[in-house]
N, C-alpha and C positions, 0 to 999 in steps of 0.2 A: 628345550631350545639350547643348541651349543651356542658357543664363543664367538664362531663364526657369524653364524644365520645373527645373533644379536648385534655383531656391529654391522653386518650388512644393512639390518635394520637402522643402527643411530647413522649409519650413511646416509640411507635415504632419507633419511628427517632433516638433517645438514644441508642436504639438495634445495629437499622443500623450501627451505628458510632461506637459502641463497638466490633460490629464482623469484621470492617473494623482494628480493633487493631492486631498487631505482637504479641502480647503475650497472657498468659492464664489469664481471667476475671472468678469466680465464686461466685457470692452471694447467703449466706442462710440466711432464719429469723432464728427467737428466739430459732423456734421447731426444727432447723438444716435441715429444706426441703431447697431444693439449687430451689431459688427463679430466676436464671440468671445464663447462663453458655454460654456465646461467641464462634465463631464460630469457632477460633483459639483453645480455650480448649477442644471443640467439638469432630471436626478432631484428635486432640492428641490420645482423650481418647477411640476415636472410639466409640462415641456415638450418639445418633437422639436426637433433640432436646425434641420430645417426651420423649427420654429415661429418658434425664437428668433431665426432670421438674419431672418425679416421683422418683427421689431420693432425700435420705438424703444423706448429704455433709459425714456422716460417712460410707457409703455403699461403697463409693471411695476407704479406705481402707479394709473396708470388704470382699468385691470384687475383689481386687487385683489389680486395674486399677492404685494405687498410693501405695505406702510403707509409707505414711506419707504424714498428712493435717497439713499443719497451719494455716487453718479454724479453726478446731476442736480444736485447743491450744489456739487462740483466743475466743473460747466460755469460755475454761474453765479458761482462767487464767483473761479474760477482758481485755488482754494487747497485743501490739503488738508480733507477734511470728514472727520469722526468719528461714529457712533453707532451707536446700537440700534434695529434694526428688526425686525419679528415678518412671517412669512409667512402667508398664508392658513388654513394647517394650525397656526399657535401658534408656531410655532420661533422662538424668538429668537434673534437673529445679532449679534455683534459686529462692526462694517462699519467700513473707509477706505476712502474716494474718494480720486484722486489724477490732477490732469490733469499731460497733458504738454504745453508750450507748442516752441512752434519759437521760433528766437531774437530772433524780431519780437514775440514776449510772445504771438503770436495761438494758438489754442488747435488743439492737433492731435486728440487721443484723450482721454480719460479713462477712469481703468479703478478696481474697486470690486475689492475682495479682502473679505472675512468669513466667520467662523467659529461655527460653533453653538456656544452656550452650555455645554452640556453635552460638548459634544467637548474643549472646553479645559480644561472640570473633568477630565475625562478624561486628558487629559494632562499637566497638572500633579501629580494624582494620581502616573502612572506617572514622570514625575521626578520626585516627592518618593521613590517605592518604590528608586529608583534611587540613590535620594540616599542612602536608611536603608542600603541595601546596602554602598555603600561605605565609609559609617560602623562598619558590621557587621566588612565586613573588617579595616578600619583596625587594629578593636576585636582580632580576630584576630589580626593578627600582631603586634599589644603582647603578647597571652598567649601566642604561640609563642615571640617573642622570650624573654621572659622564661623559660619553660619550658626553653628548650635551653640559656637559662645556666647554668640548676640541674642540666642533664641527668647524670647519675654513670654512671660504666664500672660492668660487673660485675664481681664477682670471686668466682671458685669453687673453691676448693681444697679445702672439704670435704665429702665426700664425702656428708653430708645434702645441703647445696645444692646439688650437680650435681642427686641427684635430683629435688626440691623444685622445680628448675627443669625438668627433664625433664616432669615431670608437667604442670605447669603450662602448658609449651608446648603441651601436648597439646590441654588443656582451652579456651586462648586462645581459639579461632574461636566459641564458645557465645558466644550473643548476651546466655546470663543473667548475672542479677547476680555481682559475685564481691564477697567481703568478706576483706581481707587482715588477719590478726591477727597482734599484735607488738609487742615491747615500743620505748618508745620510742628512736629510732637504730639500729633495726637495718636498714634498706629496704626498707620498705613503698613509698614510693615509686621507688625502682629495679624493684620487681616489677611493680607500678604501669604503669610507663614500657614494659616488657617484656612484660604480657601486650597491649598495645597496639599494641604493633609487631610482633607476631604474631598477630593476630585478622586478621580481614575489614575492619577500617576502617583500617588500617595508614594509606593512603592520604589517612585524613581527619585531620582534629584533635585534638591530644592535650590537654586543659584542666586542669593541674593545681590545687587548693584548698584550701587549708588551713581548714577551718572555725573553728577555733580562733583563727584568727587576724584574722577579721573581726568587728568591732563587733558586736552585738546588733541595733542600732536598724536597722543597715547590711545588714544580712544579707537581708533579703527582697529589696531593690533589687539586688544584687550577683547574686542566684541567678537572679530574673524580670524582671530590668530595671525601667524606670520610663519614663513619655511626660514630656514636657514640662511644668514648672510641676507636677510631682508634689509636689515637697517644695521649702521651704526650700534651697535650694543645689544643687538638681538643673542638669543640666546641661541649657542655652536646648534643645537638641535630643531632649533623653530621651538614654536609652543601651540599650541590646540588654544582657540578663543573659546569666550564663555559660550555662546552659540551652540559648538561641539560638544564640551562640556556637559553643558544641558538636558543634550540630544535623549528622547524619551521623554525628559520631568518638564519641571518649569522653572521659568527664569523671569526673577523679577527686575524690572526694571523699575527703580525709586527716583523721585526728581526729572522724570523723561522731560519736561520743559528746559533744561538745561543740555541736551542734547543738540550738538551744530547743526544748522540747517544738510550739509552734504550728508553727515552720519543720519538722518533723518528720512532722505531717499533710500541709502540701503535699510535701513529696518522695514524701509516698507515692503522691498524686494524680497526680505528676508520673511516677514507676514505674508505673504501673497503667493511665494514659490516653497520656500521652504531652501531656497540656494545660498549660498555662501562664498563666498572665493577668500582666503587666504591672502596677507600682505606677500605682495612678491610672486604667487603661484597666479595660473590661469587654470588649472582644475576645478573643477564644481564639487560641492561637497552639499548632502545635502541632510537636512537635520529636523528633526518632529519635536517641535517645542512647543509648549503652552506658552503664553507669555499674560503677565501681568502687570501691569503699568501702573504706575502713583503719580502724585505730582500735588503741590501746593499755589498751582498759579492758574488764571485762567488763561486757559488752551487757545478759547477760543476767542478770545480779545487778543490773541497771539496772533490767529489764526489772522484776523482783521491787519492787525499789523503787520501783518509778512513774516512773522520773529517765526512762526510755525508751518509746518506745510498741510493744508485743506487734507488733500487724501488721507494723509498718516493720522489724524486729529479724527477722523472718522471711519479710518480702519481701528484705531486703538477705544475710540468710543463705544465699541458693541453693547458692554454692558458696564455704566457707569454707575457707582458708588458713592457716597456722599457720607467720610465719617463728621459728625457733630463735633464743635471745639469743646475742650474739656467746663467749660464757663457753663454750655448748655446741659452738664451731665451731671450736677453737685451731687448726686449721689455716688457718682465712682467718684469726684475728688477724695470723700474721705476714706474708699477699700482704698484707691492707691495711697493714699498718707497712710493708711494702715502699714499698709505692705511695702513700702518704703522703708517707714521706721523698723519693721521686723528684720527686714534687708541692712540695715545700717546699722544696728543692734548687734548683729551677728560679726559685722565688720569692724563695727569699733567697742567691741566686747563693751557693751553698754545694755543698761536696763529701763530706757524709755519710752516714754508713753505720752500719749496728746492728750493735753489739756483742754476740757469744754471751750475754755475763751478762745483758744486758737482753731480750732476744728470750727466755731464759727467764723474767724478771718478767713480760714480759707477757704471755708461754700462761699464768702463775698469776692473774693479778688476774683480779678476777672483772668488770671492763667494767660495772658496772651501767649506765654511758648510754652503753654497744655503742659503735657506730660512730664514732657522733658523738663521745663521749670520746675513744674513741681518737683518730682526727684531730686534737681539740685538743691531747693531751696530746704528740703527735710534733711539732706544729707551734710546742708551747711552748718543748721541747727543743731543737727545729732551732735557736730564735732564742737561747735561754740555752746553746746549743755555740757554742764556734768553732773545732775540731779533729774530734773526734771522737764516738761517741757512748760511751766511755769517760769522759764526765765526766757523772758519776752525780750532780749534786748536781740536776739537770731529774728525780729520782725520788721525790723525798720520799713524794709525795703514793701511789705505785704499791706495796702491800704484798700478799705474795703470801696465797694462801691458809694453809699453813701459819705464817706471818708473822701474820695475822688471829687462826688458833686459839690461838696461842701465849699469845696473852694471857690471864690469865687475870685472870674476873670476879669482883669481889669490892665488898664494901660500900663500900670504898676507893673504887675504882673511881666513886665518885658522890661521894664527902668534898666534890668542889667545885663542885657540883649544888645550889642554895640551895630548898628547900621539899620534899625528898624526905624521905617521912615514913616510915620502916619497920613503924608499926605503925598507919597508912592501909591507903585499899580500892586495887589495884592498879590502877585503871585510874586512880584520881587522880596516882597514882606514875608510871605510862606516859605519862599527858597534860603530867606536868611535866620529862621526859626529854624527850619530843618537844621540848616549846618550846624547850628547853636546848639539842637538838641543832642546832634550824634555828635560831637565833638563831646558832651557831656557824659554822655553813657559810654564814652570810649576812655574819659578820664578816669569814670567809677569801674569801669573795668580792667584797667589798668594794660590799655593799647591792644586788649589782647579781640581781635572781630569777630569771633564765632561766640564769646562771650555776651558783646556787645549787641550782637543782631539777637541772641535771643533777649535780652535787656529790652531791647526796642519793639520785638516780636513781626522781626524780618527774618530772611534767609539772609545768611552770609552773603550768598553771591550778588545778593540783593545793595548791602551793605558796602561789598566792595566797590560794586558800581558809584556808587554815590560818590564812595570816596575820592575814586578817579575823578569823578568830574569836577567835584570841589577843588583837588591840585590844579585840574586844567584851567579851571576857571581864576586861581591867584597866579600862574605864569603870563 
């Protein structure tokens, strides 16, 4: 093969690649004969390849086939030319001309590159779609991250919760709803976390939620996202809601009784369709979640009060749950005091261990804030030892049950209780014990109310309530 027949060859490859392009290609030499015109300019112009090699680039406009070259602006000015030009059929093009000069400035080729209009909307489009994705993910693995912080081991020693979790495993791959009941700290989200990694979306995303724990105003934006310029302080870009996020895995929702009665019609919308709308958009977006539901309160004495809505309470009741309080479990109290102190050992480079006497206080107390107490109250102890767990003075607060009945109830009993009236209507007598009591567990906690509600073995939101109404009630 010579010289020749070889670049004729890398010619035609050149061609191939060029009529493989999305947009319009045209090159003329000197004399303005269009030396190359791609497959894509082709088709626009409605021409044979034949036709186009016996034109001049200026025939284009003479012809009518273009209203304007900037080819022919680049012959005459030498310099790049820019515009919009429309074809015969309407199409408008976004066009550069661009000559090539040899080094004598004299003019060799000029060639016109342009693109339809609507092809670029078109692709800008599909990078911005590209864009939102990545953002989506980003968004994604901030809520894995954080999730796997929080993630807790199991622990099963008693012999309810083997079963409770046997069953449970069973049930996991039902794509229906579940609703986990329980009182506060016992692990509703560890079961949570578990019937998820044994379902069918194992593979996808786990989204954990504390409803409780987001703002009011905040909450639709968090659940459905928002577009851009939605609100005050929204973010320049919008954000994808947990919803999206989700979209394939599952998404837990923790404390769903805490959820506003309006936020409570869309979830239902959102279980039953599968649609979404965005703060600010009217787009439909539509998303395949598992969903999982917890909660500490009864739904359905909710349900009686209006505080909940009948549908949602029975769309989310499919397959109801029921974990036991740690009081009825005494054999996980002591793997978790195990597994605590190994946890807090580590943490406060310490080498302790439970003592017989206390490993019996705490099969007695009765755990009202389960787990979660427990943990504090070992991690309190770890930091107030520095030998052993034979120094009992980390117990005050831990009285057994027997310890509890022993005392006995008497009018005494309240001598230093200020407005208990004994020959009052009882429930004025109840409402002035309560404040007595939380005002007292807020003094030993030192103001602070998430403290304090587990102290009393309430939810916070529980606790805040109350508190309002005791201000309202001294103005």
């Amino acid at each position: 093969m010579d010289i020749k027949q070889e670049l004729n060859g890398d010619f035609e490859k050149l061609k191939m690649g060029l009529d493989c392009y999305q947009g319009n290609i045209v090159i003329a030499d000197s004399d303005g004969r269009i030396i190359f015109m791609n497959e894509y300019a082709r088709n626009l112009y409605n021409l044979t390849s034949e036709e186009a090699r016996n034109m001049k680039i200026h025939d284009l406009v003479d012809q009518g086939i273009i209203n304007r070259s900037v080819c022919v602006e680049a012959f005459e000015t030498k310099e790049t030319a820019i515009g919009c030009l429309k074809t015969a059929s309407g199409v408008e093009l976004d066009s550069v001309g661009m000559p090539v000069l040899t080094e004598n400035g004299d003019l060799l080729v000029a060639a016109a590159y342009s693109y339809d209009g609507n092809f670029m909307k078109v692709l800008m489009k599909q990078i911005e779609n590209e864009k939102k994705k990545n953002r989506n993910i980003k968004q994604k693995l901030t809520y894995l991250q954080e999730a796997n912080n929080k993630h807790k081991s199991i622990i099963l020693a008693d012999e309810k919760m083997k079963n409770l979790y046997n069953d449970v495993k069973k049930i996991a791959r039902t794509e229906s709803t579940i609703l986990i009941y329980g009182e506060s700290g016992t692990g509703k989200d560890v079961m949570a976390n578990f019937i998820h990694r044994n379902c069918n979306r194992h593979s996808e995303v786990f989204i954990p939620i504390n409803c409780g724990a987001i703002p009011g105003e905040l909450m639709e934006a968090e659940f459905f996202g928002y577009e851009k310029g939605a609100f005050t302080g929204a973010n320049k870009d919008g954000k994808a809601g947990i919803f999206e996020m989700a979209d394939k895995g599952t998404l837990f929702l923790d404390e769903i009784g805490d959820l506003p009665l309006h936020l409570q019609a869309k979830l239902l919308r959102v279980l039953e369709s599968g649609e979404i709308k965005r703060v600010g958009s009217s787009q439909r977006i539509f998303v395949d979640v598992k969903v999982i539901a917890a909660t500490n309160r009864d739904l359905k004495n909710m349900v009686e009060k209006k505080l909940f809505r009948e549908d949602l309470y029975y769309r989310l009741n499919v397959i109801p749950i029921t974990i036991p309080p740690l009081r009825q479990r005494p054999k996980d109290i002591i793997e978790f005091a195990r597994n605590f102190v190994d946890e807090f050992n580590k943490k406060y480079e310490c080498e302790l261990m439970l003592a017989d006497e206390l490993i019996n206080k705490l099969k007695s107390y009765s755990w009202p804030g389960n787990i979660r107490e427990l943990r504090n109250e070992i991690e309190r102890m770890i930091i107030l030892s520095k030998t052993n767990f034979n120094f009992m003075g980390g117990l005050n607060c831990i009285k057994t049950k027997q310890e509890d009945n022993a005392q006995e109830i008497t009018t005494e009993t309240f001598n230093h209780i200020p407005g208990i009236n004994y020959k009052g209507k009882l429930r004025d007598a109840i409402r002035v014990f309560e404040k007595s009591f939380i005002k007292v567990a807020l003094d030993e906690c030192a103001g602070k109310v998430t403290a304090a509600a587990q102290r009393l073995g309430i939810h916070r939101s529980v606790l805040y309530k109350k508190i309002g109404e005791d201000r309202s009630e001294e103005q």
